[in-house]
C-alpha positions as CSV (number, residue, x, y, z in Angstrom):
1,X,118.9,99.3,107.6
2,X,121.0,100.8,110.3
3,X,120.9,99.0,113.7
4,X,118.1,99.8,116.3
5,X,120.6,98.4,119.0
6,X,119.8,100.5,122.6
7,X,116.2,101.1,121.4
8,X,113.0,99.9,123.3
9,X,110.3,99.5,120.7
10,X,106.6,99.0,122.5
11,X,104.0,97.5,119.9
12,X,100.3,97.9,120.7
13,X,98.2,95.0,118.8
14,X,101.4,93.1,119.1
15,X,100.4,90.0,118.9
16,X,99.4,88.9,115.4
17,X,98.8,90.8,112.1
18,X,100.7,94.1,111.5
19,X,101.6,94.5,114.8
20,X,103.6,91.4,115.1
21,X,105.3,91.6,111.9
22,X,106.6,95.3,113.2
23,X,107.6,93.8,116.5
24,X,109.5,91.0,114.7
25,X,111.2,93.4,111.7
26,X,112.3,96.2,114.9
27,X,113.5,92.7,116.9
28,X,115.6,91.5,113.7
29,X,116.8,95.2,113.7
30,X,118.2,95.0,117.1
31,X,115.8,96.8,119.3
32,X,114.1,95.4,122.6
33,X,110.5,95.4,122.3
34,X,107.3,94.7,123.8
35,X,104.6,93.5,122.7
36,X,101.0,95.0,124.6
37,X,97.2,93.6,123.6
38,X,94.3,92.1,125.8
39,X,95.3,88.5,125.5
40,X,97.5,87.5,127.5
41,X,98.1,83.8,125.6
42,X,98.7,85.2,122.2
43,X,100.8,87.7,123.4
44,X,102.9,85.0,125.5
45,X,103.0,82.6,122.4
46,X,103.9,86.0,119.8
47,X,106.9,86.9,122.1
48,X,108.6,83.5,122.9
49,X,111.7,83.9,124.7
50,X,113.1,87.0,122.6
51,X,110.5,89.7,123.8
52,X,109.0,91.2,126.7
53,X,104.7,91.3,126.9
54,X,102.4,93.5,129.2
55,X,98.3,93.2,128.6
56,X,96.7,96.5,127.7
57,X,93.8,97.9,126.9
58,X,94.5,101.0,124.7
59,X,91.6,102.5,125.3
60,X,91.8,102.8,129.3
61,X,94.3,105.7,130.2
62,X,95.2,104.1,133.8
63,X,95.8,100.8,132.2
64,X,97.8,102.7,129.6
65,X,100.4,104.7,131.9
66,X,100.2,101.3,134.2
67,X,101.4,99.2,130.5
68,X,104.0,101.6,129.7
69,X,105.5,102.4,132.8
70,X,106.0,98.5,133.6
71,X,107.8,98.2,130.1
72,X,110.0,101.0,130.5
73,X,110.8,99.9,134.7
74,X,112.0,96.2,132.4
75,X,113.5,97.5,129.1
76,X,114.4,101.0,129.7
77,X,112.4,103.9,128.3
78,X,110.5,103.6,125.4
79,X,112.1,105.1,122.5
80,X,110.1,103.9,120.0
81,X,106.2,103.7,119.8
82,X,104.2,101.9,117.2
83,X,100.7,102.5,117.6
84,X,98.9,99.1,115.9
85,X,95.9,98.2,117.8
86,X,92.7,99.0,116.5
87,X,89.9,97.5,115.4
88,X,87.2,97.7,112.4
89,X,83.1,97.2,112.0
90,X,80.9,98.0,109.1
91,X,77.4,99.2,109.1
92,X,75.4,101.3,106.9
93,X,75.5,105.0,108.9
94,X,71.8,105.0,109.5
95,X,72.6,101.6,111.3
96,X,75.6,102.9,113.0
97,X,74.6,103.3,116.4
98,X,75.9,105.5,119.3
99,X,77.7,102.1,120.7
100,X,79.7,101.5,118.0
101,X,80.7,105.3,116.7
102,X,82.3,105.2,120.6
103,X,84.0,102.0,120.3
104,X,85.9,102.7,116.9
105,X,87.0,106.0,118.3
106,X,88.4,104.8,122.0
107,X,90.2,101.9,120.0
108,X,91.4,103.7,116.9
109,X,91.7,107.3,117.7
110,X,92.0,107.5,121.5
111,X,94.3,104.6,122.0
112,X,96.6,106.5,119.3
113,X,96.2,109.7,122.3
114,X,96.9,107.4,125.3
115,X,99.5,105.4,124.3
116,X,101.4,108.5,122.9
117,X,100.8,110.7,125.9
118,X,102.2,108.3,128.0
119,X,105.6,107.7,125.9
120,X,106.3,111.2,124.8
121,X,107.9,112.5,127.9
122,X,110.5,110.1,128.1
123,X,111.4,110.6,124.3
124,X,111.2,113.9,124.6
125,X,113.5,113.8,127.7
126,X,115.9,111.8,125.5
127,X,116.1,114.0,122.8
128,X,115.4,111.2,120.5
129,X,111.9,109.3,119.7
130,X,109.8,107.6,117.2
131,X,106.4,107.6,117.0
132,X,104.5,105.5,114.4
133,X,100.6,104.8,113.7
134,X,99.3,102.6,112.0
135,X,96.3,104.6,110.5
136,X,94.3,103.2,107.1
137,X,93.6,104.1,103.8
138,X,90.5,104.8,105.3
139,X,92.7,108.0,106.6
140,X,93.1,109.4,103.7
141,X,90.1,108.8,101.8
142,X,86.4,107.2,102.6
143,X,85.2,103.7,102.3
144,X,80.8,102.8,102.0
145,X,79.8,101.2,105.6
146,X,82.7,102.0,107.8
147,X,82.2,106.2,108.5
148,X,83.0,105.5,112.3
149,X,86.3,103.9,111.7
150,X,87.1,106.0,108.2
151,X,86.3,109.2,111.2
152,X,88.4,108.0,114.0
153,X,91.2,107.0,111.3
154,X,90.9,110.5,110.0
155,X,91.5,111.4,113.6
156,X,94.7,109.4,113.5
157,X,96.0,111.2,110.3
158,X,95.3,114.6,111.7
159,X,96.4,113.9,115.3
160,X,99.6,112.7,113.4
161,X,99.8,115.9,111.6
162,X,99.3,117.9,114.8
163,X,102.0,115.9,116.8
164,X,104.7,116.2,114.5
165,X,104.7,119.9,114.2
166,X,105.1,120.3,118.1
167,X,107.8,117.6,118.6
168,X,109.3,118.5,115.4
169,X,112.4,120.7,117.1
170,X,112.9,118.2,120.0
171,X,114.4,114.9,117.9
172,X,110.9,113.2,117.9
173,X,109.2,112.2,114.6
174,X,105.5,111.1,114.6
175,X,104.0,109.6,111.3
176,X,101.0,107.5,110.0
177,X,101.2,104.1,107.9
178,X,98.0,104.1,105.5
179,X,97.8,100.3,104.5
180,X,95.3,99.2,102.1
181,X,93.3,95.7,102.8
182,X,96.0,93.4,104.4
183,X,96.3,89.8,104.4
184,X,95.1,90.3,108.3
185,X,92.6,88.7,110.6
186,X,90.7,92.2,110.5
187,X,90.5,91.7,106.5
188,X,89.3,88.0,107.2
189,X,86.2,89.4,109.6
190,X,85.2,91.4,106.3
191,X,85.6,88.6,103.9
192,X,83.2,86.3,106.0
193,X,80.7,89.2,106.4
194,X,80.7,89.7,102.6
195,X,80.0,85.9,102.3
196,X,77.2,86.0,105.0
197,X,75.6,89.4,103.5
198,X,76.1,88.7,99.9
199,X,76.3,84.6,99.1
200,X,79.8,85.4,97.4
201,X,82.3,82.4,98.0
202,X,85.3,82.8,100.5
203,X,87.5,83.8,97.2
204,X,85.3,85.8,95.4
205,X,84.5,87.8,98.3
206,X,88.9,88.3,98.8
207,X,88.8,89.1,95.2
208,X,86.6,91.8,95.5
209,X,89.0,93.2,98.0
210,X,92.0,92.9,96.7
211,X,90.5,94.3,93.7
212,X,90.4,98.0,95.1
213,X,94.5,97.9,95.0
214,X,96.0,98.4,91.8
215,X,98.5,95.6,91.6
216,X,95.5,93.5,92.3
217,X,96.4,91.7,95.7
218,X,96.7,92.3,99.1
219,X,99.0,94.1,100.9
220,X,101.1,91.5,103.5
221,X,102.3,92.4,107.0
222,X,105.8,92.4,106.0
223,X,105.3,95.1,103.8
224,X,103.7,97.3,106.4
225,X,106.1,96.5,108.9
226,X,109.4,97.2,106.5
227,X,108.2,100.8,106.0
228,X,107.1,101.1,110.3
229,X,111.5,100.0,110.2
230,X,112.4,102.4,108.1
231,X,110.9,105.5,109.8
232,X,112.4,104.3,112.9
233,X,116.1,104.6,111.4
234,X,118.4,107.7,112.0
235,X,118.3,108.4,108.2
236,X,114.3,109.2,108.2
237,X,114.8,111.6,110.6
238,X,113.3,113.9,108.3
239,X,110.0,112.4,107.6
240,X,107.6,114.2,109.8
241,X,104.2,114.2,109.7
242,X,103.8,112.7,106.6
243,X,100.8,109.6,105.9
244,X,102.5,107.0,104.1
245,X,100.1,104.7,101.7
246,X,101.3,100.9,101.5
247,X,98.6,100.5,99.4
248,X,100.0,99.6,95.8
249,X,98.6,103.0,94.6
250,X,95.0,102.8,95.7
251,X,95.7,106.2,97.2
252,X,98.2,109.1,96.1
């Protein structure tokens, strides 16, 4: 991988799971980055001494252009953005209420549209920008019990879509990551509400999981976070739009 040396790399959901492992790879890289979540003690302890840290809620436009803006006045302006955060619940849709269709939109979906709105000018002032979200394979095909994040993941994939095709001339790139179940704290939520709803032990209920990917496991962090580097290198300047599956072939 070429070097990332000169480039400011902000990470929403930067502090554990995916978000952390693509902070770390575009670190090793040579990129400055920062990490951005709501708690402030993980995302101390995930940055140490090697990267900056700002508390942000992604779905709160002020505190979005506030985030940003203090990054960029730190590290210099934001050339690459890696839109992690997000979060996932599961209900059957007659359950789903009106509460929680919101919340897995403003997380998933509208953070995507803050976070990037804010950035894009000063890429697009540059001439030069990158623009990754982490989206789902619940983007690019449905899942029983989730509709409200499998819609505002959808949203991701076709806002990514969108994006692209505007910025496309102007030395910006904007694609989605699909990952299948990860070996994240988001996949450890479902595999104790499988236990709780269904009496299945801790590693049956894993099983089950890792038994919708065809290599039969779960997908790592690292593995998410390799591809996020490599759409941020000079040589993938022609990937555009596209919604990349690290799924082990769930999806095609």
């Amino acid at each position: 991988m070429a070097s990332l040396a000169g480039k400011h790399a902000f990470v929403t959901g930067g502090a554990t799971g995916i978000g952390l492992a693509c902070a770390q790879a575009l670190h090793a890289a040579g990129a400055q980055v920062t990490l951005a979540g709501r708690n402030a003690t993980a995302l101390q302890a995930a940055a140490g001494a090697s990267m900056g840290w700002v508390c942000c809620d992604v779905s709160d436009p002020p505190a979005v252009q506030a985030a940003l803006a203090a990054a960029a006045e730190r590290s210099g302006r934001i050339d690459i953005l890696v839109n992690n955060a997000g979060q996932a619940a599961s209900a059957p849709f007659l359950k789903t209420d009106g509460a929680l269709w919101q919340r897995m939109l403003d997380v998933n979906l509208g953070g995507v549209f803050h976070c990037s709105q804010a950035a894009l000018p000063g890429m697009l002032a540059a001439g030069w920008g990158r623009i990754v979200n982490i989206a789902s394979t619940a983007g690019l095909t449905g899942y029983r019990y989730v509709a409200a994040y499998c819609a505002a993941k959808h949203g991701v994939v076709g806002l990514t879509r969108a994006l692209a095709l505007e910025v496309a001339a102007q030395g910006v790139t904007v694609n989605a990551v699909c990952p299948g179940f990860t070996d994240t704290a988001i996949v450890a939520e479902a595999v104790a509400n499988i236990v709780q709803t269904t009496g299945r032990t801790t590693e049956q209920a894993r099983a089950s999981l890792a038994a919708a990917n065809p290599q039969q496991r779960l997908v790592t962090p690292d593995e998410v976070a390799h591809t996020v580097l490599w759409l941020c290198q000079d040589a993938a300047a022609a990937i555009n739009g596209q919604s990349i599956a690290v799924a082990g072939g769930e999806v095609m």
